[in-house]
Kinemage of the C-alpha trace (Angstrom):
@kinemage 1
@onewidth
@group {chain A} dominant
@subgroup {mainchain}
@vectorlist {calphas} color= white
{ca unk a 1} P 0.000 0.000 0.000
{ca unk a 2} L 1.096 2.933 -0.787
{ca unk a 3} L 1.831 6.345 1.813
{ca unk a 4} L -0.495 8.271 -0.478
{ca unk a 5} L -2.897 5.752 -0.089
{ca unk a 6} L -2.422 5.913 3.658
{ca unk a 7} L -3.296 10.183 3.783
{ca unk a 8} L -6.095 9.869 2.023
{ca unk a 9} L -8.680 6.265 2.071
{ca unk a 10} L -11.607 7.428 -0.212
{ca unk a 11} L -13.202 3.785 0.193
{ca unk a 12} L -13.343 3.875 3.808
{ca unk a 13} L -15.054 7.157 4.163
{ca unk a 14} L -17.655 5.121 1.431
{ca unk a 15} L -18.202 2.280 4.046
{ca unk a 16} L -18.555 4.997 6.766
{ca unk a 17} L -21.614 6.587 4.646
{ca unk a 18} L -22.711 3.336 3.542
{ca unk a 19} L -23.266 2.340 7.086
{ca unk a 20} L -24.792 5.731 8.417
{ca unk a 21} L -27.229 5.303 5.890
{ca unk a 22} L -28.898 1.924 7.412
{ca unk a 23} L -28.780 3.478 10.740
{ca unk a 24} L -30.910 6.405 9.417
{ca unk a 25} L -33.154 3.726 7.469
{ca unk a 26} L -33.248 1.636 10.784
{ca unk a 27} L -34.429 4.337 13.184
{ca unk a 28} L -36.792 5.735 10.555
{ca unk a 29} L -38.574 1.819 9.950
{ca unk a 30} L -38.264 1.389 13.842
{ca unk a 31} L -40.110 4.372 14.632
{ca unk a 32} L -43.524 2.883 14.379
{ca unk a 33} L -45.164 -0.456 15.275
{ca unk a 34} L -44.320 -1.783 11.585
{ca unk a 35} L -45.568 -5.616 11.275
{ca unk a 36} L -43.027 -7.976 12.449
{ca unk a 37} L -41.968 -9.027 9.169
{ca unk a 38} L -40.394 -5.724 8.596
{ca unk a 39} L -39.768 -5.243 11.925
{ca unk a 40} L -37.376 -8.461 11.280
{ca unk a 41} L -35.909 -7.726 8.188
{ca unk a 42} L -35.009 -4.345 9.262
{ca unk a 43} L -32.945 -5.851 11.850
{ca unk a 44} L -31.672 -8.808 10.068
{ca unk a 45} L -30.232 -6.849 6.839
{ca unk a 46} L -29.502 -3.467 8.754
{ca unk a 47} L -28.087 -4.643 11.962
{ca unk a 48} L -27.645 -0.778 13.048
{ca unk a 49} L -25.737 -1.940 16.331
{ca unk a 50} L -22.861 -3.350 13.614
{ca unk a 51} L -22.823 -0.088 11.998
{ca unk a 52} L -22.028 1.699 14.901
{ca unk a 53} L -18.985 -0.572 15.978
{ca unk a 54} L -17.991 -0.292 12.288
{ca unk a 55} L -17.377 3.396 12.999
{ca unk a 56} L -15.928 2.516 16.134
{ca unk a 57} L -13.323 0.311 14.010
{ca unk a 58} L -13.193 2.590 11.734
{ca unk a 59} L -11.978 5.206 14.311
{ca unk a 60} L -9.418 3.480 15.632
{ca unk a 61} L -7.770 2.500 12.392
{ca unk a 62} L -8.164 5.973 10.903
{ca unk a 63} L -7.018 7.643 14.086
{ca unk a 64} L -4.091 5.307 14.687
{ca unk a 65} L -2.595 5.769 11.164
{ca unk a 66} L -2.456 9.718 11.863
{ca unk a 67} L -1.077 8.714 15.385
{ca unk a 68} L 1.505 6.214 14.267
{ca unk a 69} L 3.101 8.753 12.199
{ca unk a 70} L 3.656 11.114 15.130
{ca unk a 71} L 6.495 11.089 18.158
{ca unk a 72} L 5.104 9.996 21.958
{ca unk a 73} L 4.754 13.222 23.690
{ca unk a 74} L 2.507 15.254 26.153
{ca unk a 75} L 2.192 18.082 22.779
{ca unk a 76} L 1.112 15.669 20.362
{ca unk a 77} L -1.445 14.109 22.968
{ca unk a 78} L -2.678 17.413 23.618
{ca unk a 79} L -3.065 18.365 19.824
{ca unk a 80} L -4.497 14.824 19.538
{ca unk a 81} L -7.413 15.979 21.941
{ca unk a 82} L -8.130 19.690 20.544
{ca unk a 83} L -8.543 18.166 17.117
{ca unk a 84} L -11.047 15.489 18.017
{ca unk a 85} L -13.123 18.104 20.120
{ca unk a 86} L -12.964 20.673 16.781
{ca unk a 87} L -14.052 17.408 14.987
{ca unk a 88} L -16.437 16.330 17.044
{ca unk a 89} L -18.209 18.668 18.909
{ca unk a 90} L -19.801 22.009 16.263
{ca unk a 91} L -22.010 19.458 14.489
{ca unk a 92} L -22.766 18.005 18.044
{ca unk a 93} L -23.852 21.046 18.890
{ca unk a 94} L -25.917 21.610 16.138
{ca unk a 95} L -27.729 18.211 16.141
{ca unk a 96} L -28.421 18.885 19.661
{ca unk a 97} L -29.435 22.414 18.976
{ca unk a 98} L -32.170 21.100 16.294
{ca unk a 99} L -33.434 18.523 18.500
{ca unk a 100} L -34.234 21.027 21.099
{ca unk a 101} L -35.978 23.084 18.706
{ca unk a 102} L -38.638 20.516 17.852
{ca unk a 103} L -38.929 19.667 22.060
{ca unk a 104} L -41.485 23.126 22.364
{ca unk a 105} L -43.070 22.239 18.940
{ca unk a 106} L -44.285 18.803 19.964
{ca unk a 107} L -46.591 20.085 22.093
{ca unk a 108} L -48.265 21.756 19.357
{ca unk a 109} L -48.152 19.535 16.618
{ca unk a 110} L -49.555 16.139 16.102
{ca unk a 111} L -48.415 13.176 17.988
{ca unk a 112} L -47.504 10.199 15.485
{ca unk a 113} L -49.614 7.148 15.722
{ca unk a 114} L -48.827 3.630 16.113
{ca unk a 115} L -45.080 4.563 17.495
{ca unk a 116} L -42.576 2.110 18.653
{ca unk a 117} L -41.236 1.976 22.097
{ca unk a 118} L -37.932 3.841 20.809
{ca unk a 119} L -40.414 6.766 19.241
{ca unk a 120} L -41.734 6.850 22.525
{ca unk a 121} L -39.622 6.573 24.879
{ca unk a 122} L -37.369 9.795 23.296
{ca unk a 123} L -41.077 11.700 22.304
{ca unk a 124} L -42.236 11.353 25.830
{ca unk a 125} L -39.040 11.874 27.829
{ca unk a 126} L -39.290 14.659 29.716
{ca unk a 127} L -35.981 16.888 28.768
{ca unk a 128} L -34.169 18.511 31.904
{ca unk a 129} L -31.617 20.792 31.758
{ca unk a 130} L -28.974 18.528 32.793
{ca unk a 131} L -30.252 16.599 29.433
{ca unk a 132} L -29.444 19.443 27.325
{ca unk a 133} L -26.235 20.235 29.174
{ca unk a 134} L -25.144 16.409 29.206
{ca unk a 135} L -25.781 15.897 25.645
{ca unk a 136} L -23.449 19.514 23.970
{ca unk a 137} L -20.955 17.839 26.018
{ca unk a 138} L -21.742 14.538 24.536
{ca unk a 139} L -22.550 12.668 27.502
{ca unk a 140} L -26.080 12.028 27.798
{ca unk a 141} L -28.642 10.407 24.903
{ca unk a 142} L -31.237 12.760 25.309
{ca unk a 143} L -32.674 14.515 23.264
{ca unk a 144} L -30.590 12.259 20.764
{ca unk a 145} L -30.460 8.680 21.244
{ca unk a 146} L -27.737 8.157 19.269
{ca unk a 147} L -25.335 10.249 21.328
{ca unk a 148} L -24.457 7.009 23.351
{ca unk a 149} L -22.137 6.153 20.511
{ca unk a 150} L -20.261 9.880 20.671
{ca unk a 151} L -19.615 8.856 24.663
{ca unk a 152} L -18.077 5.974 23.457
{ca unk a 153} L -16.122 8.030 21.115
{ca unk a 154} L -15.124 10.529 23.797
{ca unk a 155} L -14.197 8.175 26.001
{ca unk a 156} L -12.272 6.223 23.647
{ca unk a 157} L -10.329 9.287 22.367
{ca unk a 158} L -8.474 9.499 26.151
{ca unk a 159} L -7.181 6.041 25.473
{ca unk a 160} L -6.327 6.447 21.819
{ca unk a 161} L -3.238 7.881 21.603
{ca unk a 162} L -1.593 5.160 23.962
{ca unk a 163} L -3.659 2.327 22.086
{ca unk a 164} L -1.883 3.630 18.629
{ca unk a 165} L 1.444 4.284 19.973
{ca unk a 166} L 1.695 1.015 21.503
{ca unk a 167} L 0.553 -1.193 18.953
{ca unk a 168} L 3.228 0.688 16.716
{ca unk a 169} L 5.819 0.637 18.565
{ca unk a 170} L 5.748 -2.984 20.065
{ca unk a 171} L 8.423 -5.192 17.817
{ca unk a 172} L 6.263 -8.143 17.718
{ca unk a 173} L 2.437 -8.920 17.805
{ca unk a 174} L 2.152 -10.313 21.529
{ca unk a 175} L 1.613 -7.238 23.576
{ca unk a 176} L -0.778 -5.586 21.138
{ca unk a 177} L -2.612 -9.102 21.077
{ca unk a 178} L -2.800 -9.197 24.478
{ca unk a 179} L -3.988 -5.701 24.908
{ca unk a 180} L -7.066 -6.129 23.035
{ca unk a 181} L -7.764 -9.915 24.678
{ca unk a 182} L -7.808 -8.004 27.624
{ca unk a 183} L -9.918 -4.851 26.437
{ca unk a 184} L -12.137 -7.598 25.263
{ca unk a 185} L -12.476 -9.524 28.401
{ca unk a 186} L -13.142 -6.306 29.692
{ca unk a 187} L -15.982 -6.053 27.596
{ca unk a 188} L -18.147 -8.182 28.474
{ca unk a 189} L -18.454 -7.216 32.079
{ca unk a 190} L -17.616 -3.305 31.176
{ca unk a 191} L -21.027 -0.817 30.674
{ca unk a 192} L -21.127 1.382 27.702
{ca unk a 193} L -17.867 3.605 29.525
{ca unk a 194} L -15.672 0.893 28.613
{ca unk a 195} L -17.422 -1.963 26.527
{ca unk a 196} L -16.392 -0.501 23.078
{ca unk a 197} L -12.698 0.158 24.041
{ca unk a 198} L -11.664 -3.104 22.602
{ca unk a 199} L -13.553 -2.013 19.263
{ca unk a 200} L -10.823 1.453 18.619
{ca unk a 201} L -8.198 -1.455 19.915
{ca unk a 202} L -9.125 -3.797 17.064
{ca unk a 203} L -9.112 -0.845 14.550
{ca unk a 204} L -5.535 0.114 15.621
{ca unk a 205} L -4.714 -3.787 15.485
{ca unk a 206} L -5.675 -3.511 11.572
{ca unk a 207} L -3.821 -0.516 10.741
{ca unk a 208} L -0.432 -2.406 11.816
{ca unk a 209} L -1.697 -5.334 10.042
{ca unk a 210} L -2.681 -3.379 6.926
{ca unk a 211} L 0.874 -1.097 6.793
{ca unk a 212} L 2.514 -4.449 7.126
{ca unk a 213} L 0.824 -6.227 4.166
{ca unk a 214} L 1.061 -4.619 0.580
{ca unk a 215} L -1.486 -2.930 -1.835
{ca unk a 216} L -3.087 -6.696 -3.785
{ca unk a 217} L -1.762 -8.956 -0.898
{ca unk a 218} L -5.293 -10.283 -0.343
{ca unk a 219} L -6.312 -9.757 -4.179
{ca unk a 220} L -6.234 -13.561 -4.986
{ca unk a 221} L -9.970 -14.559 -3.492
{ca unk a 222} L -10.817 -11.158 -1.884
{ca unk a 223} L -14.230 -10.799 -3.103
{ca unk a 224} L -15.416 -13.962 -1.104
{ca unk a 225} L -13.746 -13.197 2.212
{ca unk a 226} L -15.093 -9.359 2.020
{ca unk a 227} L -18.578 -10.870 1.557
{ca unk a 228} L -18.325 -13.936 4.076
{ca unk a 229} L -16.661 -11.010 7.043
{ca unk a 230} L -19.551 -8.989 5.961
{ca unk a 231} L -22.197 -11.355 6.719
{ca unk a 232} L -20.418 -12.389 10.157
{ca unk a 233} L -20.502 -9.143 10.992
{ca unk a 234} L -24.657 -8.513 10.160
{ca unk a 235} L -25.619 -12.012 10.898
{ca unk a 236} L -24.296 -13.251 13.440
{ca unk a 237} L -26.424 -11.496 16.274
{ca unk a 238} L -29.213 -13.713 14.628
{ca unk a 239} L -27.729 -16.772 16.399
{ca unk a 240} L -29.958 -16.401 19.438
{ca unk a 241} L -32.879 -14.223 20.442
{ca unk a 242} L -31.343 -12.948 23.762
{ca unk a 243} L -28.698 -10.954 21.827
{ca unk a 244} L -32.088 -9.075 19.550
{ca unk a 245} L -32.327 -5.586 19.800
{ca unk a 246} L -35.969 -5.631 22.276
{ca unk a 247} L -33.484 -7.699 24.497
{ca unk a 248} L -30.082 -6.716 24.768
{ca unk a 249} L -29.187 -4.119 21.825
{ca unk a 250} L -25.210 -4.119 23.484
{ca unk a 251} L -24.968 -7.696 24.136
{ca unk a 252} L -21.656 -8.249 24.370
{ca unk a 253} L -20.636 -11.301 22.564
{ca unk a 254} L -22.220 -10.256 19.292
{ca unk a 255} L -20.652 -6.528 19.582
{ca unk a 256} L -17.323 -8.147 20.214
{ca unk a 257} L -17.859 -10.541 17.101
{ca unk a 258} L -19.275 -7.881 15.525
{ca unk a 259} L -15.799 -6.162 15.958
{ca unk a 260} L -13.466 -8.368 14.595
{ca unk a 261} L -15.252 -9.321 11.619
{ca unk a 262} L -15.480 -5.328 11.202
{ca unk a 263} L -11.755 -4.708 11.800
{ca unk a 264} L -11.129 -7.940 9.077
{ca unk a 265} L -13.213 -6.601 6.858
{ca unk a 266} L -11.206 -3.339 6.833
{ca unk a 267} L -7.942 -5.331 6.618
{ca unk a 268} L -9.143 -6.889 3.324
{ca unk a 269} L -10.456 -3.981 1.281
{ca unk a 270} L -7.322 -1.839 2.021
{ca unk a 271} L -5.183 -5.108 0.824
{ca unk a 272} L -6.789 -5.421 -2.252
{ca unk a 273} L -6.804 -3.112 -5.383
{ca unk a 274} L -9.602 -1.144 -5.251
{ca unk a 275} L -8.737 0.895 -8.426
{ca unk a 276} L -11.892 -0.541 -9.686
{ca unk a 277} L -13.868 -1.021 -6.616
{ca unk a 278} L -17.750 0.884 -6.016
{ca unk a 279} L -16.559 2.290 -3.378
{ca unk a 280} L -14.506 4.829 -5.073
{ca unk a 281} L -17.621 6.199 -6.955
{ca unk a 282} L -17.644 10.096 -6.096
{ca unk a 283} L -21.037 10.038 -4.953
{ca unk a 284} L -20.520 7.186 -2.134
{ca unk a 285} L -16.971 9.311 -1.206
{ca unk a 286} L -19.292 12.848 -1.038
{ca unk a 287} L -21.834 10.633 1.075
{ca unk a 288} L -18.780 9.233 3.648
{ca unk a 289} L -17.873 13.054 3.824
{ca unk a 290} L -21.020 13.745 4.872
{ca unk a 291} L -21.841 11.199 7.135
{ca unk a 292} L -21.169 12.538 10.345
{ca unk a 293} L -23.714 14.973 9.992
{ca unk a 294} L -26.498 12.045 8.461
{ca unk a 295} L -25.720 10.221 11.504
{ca unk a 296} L -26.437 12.996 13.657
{ca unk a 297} L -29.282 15.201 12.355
{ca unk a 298} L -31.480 12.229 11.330
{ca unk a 299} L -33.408 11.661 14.416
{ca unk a 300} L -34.559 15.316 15.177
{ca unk a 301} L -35.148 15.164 11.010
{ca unk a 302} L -37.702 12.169 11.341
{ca unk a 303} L -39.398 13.593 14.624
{ca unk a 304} L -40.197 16.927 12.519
{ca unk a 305} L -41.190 14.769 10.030
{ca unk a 306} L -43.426 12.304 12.131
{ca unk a 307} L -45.333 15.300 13.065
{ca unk a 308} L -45.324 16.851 9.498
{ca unk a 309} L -45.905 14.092 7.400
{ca unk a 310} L -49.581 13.459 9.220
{ca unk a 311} L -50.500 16.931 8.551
{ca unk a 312} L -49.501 17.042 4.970
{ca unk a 313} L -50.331 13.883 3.773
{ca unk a 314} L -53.405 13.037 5.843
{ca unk a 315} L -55.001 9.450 5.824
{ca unk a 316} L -52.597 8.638 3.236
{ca unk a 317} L -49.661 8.529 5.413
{ca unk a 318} L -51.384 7.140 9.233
{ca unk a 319} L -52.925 4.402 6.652
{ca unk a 320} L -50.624 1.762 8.518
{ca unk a 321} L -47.789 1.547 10.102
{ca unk a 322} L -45.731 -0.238 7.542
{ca unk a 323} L -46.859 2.753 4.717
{ca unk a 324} L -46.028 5.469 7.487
{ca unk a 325} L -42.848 3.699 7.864
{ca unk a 326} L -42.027 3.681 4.488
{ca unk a 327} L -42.513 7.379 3.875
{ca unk a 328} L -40.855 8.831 6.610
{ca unk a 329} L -37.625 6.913 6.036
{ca unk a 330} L -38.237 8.335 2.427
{ca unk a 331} L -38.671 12.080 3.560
{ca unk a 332} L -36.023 11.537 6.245
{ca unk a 333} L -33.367 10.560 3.882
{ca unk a 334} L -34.761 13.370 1.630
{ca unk a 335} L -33.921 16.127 3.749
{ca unk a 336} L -30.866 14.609 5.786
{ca unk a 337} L -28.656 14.550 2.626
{ca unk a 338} L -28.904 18.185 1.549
{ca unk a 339} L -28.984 18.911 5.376
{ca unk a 340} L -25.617 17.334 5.992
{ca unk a 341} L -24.207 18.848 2.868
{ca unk a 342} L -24.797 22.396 4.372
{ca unk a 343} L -23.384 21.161 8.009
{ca unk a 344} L -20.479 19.731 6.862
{ca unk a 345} L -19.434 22.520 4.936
{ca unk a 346} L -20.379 25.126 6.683
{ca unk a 347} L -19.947 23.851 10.443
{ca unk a 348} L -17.798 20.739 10.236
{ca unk a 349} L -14.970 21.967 7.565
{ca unk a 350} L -15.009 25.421 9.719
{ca unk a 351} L -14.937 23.718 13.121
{ca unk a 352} L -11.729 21.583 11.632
{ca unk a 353} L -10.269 24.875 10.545
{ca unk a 354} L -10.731 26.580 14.226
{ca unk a 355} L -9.139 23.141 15.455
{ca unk a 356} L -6.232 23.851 13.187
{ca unk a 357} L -5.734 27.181 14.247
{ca unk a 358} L -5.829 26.826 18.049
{ca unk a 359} L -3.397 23.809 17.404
{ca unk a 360} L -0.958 26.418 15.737
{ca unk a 361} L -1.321 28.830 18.410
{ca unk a 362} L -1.334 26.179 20.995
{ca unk a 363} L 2.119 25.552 20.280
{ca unk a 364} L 2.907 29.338 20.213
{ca unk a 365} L 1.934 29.417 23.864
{ca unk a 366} L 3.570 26.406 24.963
{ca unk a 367} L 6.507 28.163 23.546
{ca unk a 368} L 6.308 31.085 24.811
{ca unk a 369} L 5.332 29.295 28.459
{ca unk a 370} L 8.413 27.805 28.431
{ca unk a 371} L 10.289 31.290 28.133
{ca unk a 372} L 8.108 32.915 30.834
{ca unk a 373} L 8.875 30.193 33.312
{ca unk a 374} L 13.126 30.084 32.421
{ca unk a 375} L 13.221 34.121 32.820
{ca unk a 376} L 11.022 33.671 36.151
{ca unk a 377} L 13.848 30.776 37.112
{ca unk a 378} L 16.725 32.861 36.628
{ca unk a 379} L 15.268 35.717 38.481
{ca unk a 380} L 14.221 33.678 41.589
{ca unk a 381} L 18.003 32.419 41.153
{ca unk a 382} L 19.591 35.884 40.741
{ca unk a 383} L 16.879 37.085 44.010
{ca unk a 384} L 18.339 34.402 46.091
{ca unk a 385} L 21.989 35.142 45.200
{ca unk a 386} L 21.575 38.810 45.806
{ca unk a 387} L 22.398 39.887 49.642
{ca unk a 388} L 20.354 40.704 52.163
C-alpha cells in the first residue's frame, strides 16, 4: 500500500456513509409499530448496532494511522485531543441544537400514531436541563439517542493515543494481542464507559496489520472473504434471540464478534486493489464526507417529520404503520442529505479549521510558556543570590 494511499482512504469514508445510511433507514422503519416481518428484516439486513462498531473500528484504524506517524509526547497528545473536540463537537452542537428546537413544537403539533417503544420513549421523555447540558458535552442520549455512541467516542479518544502508539511501537504482535484480549475480556463485564474500548483497539490492530501487508496482498480470493466477514458481521447477532435488539441491543458477545469481523473486513479492502472497486464512486466518497452529519441530524429530522408528514399527507400517510414507515424513512433521507451537505461545509470543515488554528497557536503558547517560566527561574536564582 502505498503512503499516499495511507493520507487519504476514499473507500473507507464510502463504508462509513454506507453504514450511516442503514442506521438512518433503521431508526426511521423502527419508529412505528411496523408488522413484524419488517420489523425483522429491518434488523436482520440493517443490523444498526454493527454499523455503529464499524465506525468505532473505523476510528481506531483511521485515528491510529495519523497517530503512528507522530512522536510519543505530552504536545502531540494534547493536539491529539483539541482536534477530536474541533471534529467532534460544532455538528454536536448543532444536532443537539435542532433537536431542542422541535422539544417546544411537539406540544403543538400532532403526535404520530402507532409509534414504537424507541419513538416513545425519546417523544415522551421529559428533557431537563442537565439533558441538554449532558448531551453539547456529549454525555447524555437525550434529546438524541444516538449520542451514546459519541460517549463511546469521547471516552475512547483518552485512550487512543496510547492504544496507537503502543501497537506501533511494540516489535512483535504479543503485547498488542494481548492488549485487546484483555480490552475484550473487559468487555463483556464493562457498561457502555468501557465496553467498546476493545472495538478502537481492534481498529488500531488492523492498521499495523494493513501497513505491514502490501497494496493486492489479499487480491487472490478477496471478493469472497469481504462478503463472508460482511455477513459475520450482520448475521451473526441472529444466532440467538437474547442478543435481539428488544433484548439486549449491546450484548456483548455479538458486539465483540461484531468487531473483529469489522476490523477484518477493513484489513481486506485496504489489501486489495480497489482501483476498480464501487466504493470509489464520487457520490458514495461525497456521502462518507457527509456522514457525520447524516448520523447525527437524522433523528430530530424524522421527529419533525413524524409530526409533518400526518398533517400534509393526511389518511394517506397514518394508513398503517408499515406505509407510514415507508414514507418517513423516504422524507427523512430526503432532507438529511442536503442537510448534511450544508453542516459539513459550513460547520464541520469550519470547526476543523478553528481546530487547526488553536493547534498552531497552541504551540505558540507552549513556547512562549516555556520562556516565561526560564526568565522567572533565573530571576528567583539571581533574588536568592543577591544579599540581604
Amino acid at each position: 500500500m502505498t503512503d499516499a494511499r495511507h493520507r487519504h482512504q476514499p473507500e473507507l469514508q464510502s463504508i462509513r456513509g454506507l453504514a450511516a445510511l442503514a442506521v438512518v433507514i433503521y431508526h426511521c422503519l423502527s419508529f412505528y409499530n411496523v408488522s413484524p416481518t419488517l420489523s425483522r428484516w429491518s434488523e436482520l439486513l440493517l443490523n444498526a448496532h454493527a454499523q455503529v462498531v464499524l465506525f468505532f473500528v473505523l476510528s481506531g484504524l483511521v485515528l491510529s494511522g495519523s497517530l503512528m506517524r507522530k512522536q510519543v509526547s505530552l504536545r502531540n497528545y494534547l493536539v491529539f485531543g483539541i482536534g477530536r473536540a474541533a471534529r467532534i463537537y460544532p455538528a454536536l452542537w448543532v444536532a443537539v441544537g435542532l433537536a431542542c428546537l422541535y422539544i417546544p413544537l411537539r406540544e403543538y403539533l400532532p403526535a404520530a400514531q402507532n409509534r414504537s417503544a424507541l419513538g416513545l420513549d425519546v417523544d415522551l421523555h421529559r428533557i431537563t436541563r442537565g439533558d441538554v447540558i449532558g448531551s453539547l458535552l456529549g454525555a447524555r442520549a437525550y434529546p438524541l439517542p444516538q449520542l451514546w455512541s459519541i460517549k463511546c467516542e469521547l471516552i475512547a479518544g483518552l485512550a487512543m493515543p496510547a492504544l496507537a502508539w503502543m501497537v506501533a511501537a511494540a516489535r512483535t504482535w504479543f503485547y498488542p494481542v494481548l492488549v485487546t484480549v484483555l480490552l475484550g475480556i473487559v468487555s463483556m463485564k464493562a457498561g457502555l464507559d468501557g465496553q467498546y474500548l476493545v472495538d478502537f483497539a481492534l481498529g488500531a490492530m488492523a492498521m499495523r496489520l494493513i501497513l505491514t501487508l502490501r497494496a493486492g496482498d489479499v487480491q487472490r480470493g478477496s471478493l469472497p472473504i469481504a462478503l463472508t466477514l460482511l455477513v459475520i458481521m450482520i448475521l451473526f447477532r441472529q444466532a440467538s434471540r437474547n442478543w435481539a435488539f428488544d433484548v439486549d441491543y449491546h450484548a456483548p458477545v455479538p458486539a465483540l464478534i461484531e468487531g473483529i469481523a469489522a476490523a477484518l473486513l477493513l484489513v481486506v479492502l485496504e489489501c486489495s486493489d480497489m482501483n476498480r472497486s464501487v466504493l470509489l464512486a464520487p457520490t458514495l466518497v461525497w456521502l462518507g464526507d457527509i456522514s457525520y452529519g447524516v448520523y447525527l441530524l437524522h433523528f430530530p429530522v424524522l421527529q419533525f417529520g413524524s409530526r409533518l408528514l400526518p398533517l400534509l399527507l393526511g389518511h394517506v400517510y397514518a394508513r398503517d404503520p408499515n406505509s407510514s414507515a415507508l414514507i418517513l424513512t423516504v422524507a427523512t433521507v430526503a432532507v438529511v442529505l442536503p442537510l448534511s451537505h450544508f453542516c459539513y461545509r459550513l460547520v464541520e470543515l469550519p470547526g476543523i479549521r478553528v481546530g487547526a488554528w488553536i493547534i498552531r497557536h497552541q504551540g505558540r503558547f507552549t513556547w512562549r510558556t516555556d520562556v516565561t517560566a526560564r526568565l522567572r527561574a533565573r530571576q528567583s536564582v539571581v533574588a536568592s543570590a543577591e544579599p540581604d
